[in-house]
C-alpha beads as a LAMMPS data file, in Angstrom:
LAMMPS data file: protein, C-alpha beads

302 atoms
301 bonds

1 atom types
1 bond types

-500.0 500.0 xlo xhi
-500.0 500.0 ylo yhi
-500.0 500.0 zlo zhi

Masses

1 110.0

Atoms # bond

1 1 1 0.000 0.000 0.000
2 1 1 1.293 3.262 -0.907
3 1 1 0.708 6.643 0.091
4 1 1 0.428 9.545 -2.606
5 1 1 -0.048 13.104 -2.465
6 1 1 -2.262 14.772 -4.896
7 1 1 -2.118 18.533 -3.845
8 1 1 -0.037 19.834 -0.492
9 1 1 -3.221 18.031 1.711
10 1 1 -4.563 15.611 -0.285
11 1 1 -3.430 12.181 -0.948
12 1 1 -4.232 8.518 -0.953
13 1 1 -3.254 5.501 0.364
14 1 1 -3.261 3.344 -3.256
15 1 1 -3.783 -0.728 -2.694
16 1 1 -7.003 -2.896 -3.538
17 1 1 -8.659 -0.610 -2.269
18 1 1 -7.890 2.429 -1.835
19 1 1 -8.315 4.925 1.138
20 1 1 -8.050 8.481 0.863
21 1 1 -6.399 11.053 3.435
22 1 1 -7.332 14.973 3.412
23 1 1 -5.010 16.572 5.801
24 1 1 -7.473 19.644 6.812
25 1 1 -5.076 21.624 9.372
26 1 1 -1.979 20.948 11.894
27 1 1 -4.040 19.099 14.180
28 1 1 -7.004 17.423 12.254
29 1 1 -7.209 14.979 9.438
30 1 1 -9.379 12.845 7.736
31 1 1 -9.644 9.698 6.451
32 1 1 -11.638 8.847 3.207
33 1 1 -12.512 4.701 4.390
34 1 1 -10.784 2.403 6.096
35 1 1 -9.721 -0.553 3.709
36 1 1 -10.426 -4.411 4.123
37 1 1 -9.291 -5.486 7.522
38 1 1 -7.097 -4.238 10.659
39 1 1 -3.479 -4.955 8.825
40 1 1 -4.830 -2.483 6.394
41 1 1 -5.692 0.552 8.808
42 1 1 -2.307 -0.615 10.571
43 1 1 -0.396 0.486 7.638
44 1 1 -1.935 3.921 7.427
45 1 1 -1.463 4.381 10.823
46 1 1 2.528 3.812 11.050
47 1 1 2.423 5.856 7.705
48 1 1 0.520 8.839 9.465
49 1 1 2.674 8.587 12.555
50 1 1 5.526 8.304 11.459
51 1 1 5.243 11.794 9.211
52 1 1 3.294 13.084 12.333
53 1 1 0.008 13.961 10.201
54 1 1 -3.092 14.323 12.007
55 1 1 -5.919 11.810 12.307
56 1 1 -9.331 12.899 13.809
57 1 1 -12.077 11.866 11.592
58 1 1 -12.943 9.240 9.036
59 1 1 -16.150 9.441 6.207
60 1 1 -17.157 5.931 5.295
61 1 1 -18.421 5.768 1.772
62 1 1 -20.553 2.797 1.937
63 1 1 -21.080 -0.193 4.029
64 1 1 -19.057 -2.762 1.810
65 1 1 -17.023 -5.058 3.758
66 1 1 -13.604 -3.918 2.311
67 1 1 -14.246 -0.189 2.450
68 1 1 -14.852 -0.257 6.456
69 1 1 -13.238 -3.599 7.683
70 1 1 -10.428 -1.550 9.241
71 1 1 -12.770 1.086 10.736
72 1 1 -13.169 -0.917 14.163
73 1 1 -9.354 -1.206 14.978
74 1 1 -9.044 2.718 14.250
75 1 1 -11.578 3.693 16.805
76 1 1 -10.287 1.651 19.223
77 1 1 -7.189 2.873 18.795
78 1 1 -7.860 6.864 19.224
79 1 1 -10.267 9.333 18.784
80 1 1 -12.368 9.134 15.689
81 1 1 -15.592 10.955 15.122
82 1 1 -17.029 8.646 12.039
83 1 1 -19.121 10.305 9.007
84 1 1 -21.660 7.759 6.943
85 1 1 -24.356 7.791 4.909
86 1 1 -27.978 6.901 5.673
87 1 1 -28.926 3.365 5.766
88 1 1 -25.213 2.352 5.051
89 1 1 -24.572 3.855 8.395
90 1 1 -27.254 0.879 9.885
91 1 1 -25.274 -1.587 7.732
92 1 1 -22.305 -0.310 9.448
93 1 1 -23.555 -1.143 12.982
94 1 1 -25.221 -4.155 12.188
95 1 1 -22.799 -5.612 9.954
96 1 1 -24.696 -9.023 9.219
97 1 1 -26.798 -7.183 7.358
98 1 1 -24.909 -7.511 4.032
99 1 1 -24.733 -11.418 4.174
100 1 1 -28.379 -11.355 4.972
101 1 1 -28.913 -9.890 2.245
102 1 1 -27.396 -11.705 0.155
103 1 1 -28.378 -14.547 1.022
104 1 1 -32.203 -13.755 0.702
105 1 1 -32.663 -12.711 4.277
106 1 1 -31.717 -16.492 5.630
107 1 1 -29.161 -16.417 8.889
108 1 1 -25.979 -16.652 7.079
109 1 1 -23.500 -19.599 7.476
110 1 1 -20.293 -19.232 9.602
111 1 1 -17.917 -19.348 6.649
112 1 1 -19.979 -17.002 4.917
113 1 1 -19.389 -14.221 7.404
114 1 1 -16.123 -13.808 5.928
115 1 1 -14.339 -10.881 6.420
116 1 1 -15.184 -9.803 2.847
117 1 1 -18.605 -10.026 3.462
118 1 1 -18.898 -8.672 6.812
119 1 1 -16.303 -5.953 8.744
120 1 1 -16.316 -5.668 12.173
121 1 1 -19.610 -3.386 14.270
122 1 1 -18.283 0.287 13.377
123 1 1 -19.753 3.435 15.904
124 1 1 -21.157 6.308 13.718
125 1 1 -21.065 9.458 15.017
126 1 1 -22.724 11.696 11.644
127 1 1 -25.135 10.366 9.600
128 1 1 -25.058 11.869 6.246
129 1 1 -28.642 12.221 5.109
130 1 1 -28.337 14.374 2.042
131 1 1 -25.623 16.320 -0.162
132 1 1 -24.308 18.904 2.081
133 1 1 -21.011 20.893 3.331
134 1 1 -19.028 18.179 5.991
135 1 1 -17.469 20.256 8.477
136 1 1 -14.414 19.212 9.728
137 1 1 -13.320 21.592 12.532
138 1 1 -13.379 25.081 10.071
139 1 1 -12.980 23.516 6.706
140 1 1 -16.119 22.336 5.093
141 1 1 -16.235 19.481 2.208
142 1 1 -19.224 18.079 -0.581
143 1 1 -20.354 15.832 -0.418
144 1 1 -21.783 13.719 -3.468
145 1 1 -24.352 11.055 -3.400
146 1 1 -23.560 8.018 -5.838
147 1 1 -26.110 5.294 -5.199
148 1 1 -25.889 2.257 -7.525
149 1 1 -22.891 0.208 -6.345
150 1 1 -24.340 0.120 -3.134
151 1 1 -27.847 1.661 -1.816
152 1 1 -26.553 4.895 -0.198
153 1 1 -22.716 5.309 -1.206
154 1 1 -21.604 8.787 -1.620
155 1 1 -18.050 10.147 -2.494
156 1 1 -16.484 13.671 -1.415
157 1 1 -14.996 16.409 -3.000
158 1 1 -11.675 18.206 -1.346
159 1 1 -9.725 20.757 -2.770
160 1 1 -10.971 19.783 -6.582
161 1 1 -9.985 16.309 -5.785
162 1 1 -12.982 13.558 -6.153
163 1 1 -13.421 10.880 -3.757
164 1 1 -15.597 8.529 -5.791
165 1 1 -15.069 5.582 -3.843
166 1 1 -17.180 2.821 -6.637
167 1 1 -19.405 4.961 -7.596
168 1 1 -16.892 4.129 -10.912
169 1 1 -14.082 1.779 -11.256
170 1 1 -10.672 1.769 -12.857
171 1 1 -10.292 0.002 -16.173
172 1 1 -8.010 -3.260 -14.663
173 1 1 -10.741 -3.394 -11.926
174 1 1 -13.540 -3.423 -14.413
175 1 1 -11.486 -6.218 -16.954
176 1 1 -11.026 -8.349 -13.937
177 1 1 -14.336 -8.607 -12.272
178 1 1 -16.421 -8.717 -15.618
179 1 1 -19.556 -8.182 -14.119
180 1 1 -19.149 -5.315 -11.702
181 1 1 -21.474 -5.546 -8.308
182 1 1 -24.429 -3.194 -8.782
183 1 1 -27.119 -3.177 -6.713
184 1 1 -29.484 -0.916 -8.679
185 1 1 -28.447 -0.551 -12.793
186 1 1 -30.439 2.820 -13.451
187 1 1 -29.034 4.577 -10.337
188 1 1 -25.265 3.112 -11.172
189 1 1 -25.756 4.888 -14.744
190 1 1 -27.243 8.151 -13.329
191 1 1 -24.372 8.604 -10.724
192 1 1 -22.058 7.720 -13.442
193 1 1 -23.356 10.297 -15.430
194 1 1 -23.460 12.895 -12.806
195 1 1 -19.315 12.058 -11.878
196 1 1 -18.766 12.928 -15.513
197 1 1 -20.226 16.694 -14.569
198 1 1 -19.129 17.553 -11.555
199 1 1 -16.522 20.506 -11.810
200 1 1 -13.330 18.830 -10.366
201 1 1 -9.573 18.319 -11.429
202 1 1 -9.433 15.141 -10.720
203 1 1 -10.572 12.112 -9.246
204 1 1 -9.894 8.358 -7.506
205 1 1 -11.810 5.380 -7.326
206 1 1 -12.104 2.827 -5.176
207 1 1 -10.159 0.678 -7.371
208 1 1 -7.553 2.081 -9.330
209 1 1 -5.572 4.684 -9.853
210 1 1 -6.166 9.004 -9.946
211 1 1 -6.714 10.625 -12.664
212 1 1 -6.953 14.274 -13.643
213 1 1 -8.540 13.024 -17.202
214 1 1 -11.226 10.327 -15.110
215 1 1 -13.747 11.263 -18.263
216 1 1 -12.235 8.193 -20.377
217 1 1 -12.487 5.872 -17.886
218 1 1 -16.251 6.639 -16.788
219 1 1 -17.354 6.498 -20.498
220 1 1 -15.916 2.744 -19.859
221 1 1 -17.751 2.461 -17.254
222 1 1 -20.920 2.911 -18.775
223 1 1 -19.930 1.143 -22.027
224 1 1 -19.489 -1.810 -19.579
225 1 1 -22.465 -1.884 -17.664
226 1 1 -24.650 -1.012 -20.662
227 1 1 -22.827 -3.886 -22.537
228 1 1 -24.054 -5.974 -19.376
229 1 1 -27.307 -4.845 -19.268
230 1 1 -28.058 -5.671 -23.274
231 1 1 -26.160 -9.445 -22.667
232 1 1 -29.097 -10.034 -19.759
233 1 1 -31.628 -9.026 -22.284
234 1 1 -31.018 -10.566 -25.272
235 1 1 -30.315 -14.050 -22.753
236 1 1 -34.012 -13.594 -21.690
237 1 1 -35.228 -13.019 -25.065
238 1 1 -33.650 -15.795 -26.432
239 1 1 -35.985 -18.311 -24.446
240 1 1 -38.809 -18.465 -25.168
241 1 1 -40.059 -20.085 -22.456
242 1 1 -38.711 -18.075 -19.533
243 1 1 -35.519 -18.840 -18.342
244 1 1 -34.495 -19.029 -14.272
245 1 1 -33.182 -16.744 -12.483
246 1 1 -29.953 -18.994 -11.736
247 1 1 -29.534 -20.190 -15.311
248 1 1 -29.536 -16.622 -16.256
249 1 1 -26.752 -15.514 -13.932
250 1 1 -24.940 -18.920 -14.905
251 1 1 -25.225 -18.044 -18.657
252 1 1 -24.205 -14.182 -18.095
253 1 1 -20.999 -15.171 -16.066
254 1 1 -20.037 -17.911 -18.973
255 1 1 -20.562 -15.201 -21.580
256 1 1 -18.139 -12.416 -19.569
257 1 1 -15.535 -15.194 -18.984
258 1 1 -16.693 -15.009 -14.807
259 1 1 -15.656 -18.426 -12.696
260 1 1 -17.776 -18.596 -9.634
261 1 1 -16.282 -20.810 -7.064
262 1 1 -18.105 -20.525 -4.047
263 1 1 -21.709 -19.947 -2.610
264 1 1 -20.883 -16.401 -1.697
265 1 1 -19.392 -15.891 -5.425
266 1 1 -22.612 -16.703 -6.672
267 1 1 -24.857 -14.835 -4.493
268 1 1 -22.721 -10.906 -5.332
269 1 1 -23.164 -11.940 -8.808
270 1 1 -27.142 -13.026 -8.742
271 1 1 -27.200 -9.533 -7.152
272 1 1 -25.716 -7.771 -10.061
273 1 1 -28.008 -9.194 -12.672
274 1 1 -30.481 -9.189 -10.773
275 1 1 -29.914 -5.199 -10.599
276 1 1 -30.121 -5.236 -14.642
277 1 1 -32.965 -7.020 -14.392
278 1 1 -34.836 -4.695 -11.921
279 1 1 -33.859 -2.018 -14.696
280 1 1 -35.283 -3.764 -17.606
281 1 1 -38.769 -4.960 -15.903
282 1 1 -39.318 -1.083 -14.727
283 1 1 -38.913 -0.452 -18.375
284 1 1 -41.130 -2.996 -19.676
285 1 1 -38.698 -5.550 -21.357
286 1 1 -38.830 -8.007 -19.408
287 1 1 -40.943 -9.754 -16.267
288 1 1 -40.369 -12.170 -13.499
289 1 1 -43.153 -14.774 -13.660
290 1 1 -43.996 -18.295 -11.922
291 1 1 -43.974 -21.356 -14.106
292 1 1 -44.052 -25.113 -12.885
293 1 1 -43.797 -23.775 -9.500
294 1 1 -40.218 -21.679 -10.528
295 1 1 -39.179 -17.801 -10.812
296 1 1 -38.705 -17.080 -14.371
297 1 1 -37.513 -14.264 -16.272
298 1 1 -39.420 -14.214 -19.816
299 1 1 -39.195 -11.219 -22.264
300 1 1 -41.701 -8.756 -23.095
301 1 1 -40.095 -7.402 -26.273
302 1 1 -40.294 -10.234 -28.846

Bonds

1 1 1 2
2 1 2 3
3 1 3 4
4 1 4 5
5 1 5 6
6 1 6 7
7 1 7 8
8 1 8 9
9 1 9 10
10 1 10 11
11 1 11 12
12 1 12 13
13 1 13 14
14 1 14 15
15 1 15 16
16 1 16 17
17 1 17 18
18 1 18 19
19 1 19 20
20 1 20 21
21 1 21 22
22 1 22 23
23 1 23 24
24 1 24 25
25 1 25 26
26 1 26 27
27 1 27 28
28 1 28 29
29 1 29 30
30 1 30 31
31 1 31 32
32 1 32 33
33 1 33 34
34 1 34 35
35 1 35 36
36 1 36 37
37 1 37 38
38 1 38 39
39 1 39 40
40 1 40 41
41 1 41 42
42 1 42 43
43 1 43 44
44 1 44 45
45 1 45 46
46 1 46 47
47 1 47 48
48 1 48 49
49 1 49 50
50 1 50 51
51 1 51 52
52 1 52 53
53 1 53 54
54 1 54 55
55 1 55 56
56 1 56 57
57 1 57 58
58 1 58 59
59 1 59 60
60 1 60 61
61 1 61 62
62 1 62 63
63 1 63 64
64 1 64 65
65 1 65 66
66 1 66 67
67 1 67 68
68 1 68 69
69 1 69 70
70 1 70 71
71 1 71 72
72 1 72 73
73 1 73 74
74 1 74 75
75 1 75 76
76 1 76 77
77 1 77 78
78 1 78 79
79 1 79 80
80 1 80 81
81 1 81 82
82 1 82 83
83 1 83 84
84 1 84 85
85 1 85 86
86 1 86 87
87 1 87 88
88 1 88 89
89 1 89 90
90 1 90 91
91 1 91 92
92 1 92 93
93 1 93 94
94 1 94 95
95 1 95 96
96 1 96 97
97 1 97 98
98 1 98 99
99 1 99 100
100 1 100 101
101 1 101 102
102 1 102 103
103 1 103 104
104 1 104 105
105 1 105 106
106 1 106 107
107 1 107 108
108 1 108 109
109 1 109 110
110 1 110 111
111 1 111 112
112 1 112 113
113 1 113 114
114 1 114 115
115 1 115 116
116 1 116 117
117 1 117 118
118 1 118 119
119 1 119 120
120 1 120 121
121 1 121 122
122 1 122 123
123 1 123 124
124 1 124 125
125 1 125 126
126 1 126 127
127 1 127 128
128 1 128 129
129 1 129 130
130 1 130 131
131 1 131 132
132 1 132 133
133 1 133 134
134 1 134 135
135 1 135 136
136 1 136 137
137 1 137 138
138 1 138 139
139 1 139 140
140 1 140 141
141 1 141 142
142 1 142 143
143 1 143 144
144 1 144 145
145 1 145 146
146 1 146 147
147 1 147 148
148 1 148 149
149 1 149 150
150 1 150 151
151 1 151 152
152 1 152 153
153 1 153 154
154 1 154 155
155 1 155 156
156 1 156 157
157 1 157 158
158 1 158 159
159 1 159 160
160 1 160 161
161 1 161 162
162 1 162 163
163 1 163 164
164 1 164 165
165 1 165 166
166 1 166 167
167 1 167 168
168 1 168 169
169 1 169 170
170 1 170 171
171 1 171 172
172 1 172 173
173 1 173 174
174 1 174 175
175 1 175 176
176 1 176 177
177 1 177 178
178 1 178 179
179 1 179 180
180 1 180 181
181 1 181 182
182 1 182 183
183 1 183 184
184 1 184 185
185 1 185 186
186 1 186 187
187 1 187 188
188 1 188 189
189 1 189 190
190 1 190 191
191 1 191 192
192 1 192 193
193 1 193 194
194 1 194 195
195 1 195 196
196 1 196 197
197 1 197 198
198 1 198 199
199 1 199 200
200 1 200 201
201 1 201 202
202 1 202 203
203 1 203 204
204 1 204 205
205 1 205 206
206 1 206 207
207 1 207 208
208 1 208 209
209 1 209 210
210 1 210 211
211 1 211 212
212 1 212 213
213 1 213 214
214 1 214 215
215 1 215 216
216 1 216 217
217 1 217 218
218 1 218 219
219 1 219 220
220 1 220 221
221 1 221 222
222 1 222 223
223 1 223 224
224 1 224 225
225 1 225 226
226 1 226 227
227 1 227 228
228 1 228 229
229 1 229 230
230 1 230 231
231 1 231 232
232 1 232 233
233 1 233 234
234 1 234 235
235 1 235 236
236 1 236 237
237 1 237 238
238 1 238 239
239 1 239 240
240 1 240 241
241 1 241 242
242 1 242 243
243 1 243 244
244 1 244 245
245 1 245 246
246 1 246 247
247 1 247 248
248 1 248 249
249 1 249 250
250 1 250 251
251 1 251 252
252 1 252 253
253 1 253 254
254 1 254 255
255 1 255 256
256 1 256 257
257 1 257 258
258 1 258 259
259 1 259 260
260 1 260 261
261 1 261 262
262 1 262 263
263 1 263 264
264 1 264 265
265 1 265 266
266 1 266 267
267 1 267 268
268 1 268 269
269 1 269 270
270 1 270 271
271 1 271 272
272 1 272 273
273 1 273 274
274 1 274 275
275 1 275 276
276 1 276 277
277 1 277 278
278 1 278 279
279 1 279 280
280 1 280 281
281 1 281 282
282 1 282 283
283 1 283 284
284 1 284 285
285 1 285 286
286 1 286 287
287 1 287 288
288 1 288 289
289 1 289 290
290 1 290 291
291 1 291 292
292 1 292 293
293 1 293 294
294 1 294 295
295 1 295 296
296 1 296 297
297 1 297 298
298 1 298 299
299 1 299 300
300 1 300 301
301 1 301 302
């Protein structure tokens, strides 16, 4: 994991994922999440303390496992005052939440509740309930709402510089996950849209790396996810008959070169489609109906 600076007081700690630091005066700083696990926020605290950079607050984009896992080691190790959104901000707290859901509200497994899946119970202190100026101590940030990836995410804006956290991903992330986790395809597009707008010079996903030119790389984005989104159609359409909602994620993932190996692989990528799906029904394409006692997709377009 290493640490880069983008202007005099704003820099990021680039790894798998990445977590952003916005030094905002002598004695206060803040952190833009909290990576995977404790090891993680370990790393960026040796970095901070050893270069004697100040550490009093942390925003949490979203309430994905490897974006807060290394939230709970921070507070317990100092002083924290913790931003998050609405709703993420319950997932947060309650961390089984995510594998619940996933896993269509059934009490998950043990070795589901992996530490990819679920982070550690994290305190917040904020909620963020709509786009608004954060104050930290007498500096105030924007915040920018970017739901699609997850139900609530939003990203922040300091000194020109764009925390997106996934509201958009860099092009390696997007080539190696194939199908990118959405949880809601016409809100993923919109915020996607609304990143290519915003006034900044520059800005840094969750995964990957900053750019100052970040226009490219969303205008993958979207390529991607309508690319996605057209491949879960035309699979529908092309039986007749229905087809399940499992065969469908099966035949998507075989199509975009995806290997699922375990339970909880399949269940983040029955989520995605799923999320194109929810798109396509609300415009009329296709339907979820009941045949022989199974959920079936069937098309509305032929």
């Amino acid at each position: 994991m290493d640490f880069q600076w983008i202007t005099e007081s704003v820099g990021y700690f680039q790894g798998a994922v990445n977590i952003g630091y916005i030094k905002v005066s002598s004695k206060e700083g803040l952190l833009v999440d909290a990576g995977l696990d404790d090891q993680a926020m370990k790393k960026v605290l040796r970095h901070l303390g050893e270069r004697e950079l100040p550490l009093t607050h942390l925003f949490i984009t979203h309430a994905h496992a490897d974006h807060y896992g290394g939230a709970a080691y921070l507070q317990q190790k100092q002083v924290i005052h913790t931003f998050a959104p609405n709703l993420e901000s319950a997932i947060l707290e309650n961390p089984i939440l995510e594998p619940l859901y996933l896993f269509h509200g059934v009490y998950p497994l043990a070795h589901w509740r992996n530490k990819f899946l679920e982070g550690k119970p994290v305190r917040v202190d904020t909620i963020i309930m709509e786009e608004e100026n954060l104050k930290v101590g007498e500096v105030s940030f924007k915040t920018i709402a970017l739901p699609g990836h997850s139900y609530n995410q939003f990203g922040i804006i300091a000194e020109d510089i764009f925390f997106a956290a996934d509201g958009y991903f860099g092009k390696e992330s997007l080539d190696k996950h194939g199908i990118p986790f959405i949880v809601d395809a016409t809100r993923t597009l919109a915020s996607l849209e609304k990143i290519k707008s915003l006034p900044c010079k520059g800005a840094i996903p969750g995964h990957g790396s900053f750019e100052e030119d970040h226009v490219k790389t969303i205008d993958e984005n979207i390529r991607v996810h309508k690319e996605i989104e057209q491949l879960v159609e035309e699979n529908v359409r092309a039986c007749k008959d229905g087809i399940t909602l499992e065969n469908l994620v099966a035949l998507c993932c075989s199509e975009k070169a995806v290997v699922i190996k375990n339970a909880p692989s399949f269940m983040l990528f029955r989520t995605a489609i799923s999320a194109y799906l929810t798109k396509l029904i609300s415009e009329e394409k296709v339907d979820f109906a009941v045949k022989n006692n199974q959920l079936v997709v069937v098309s509305l377009s032929r």
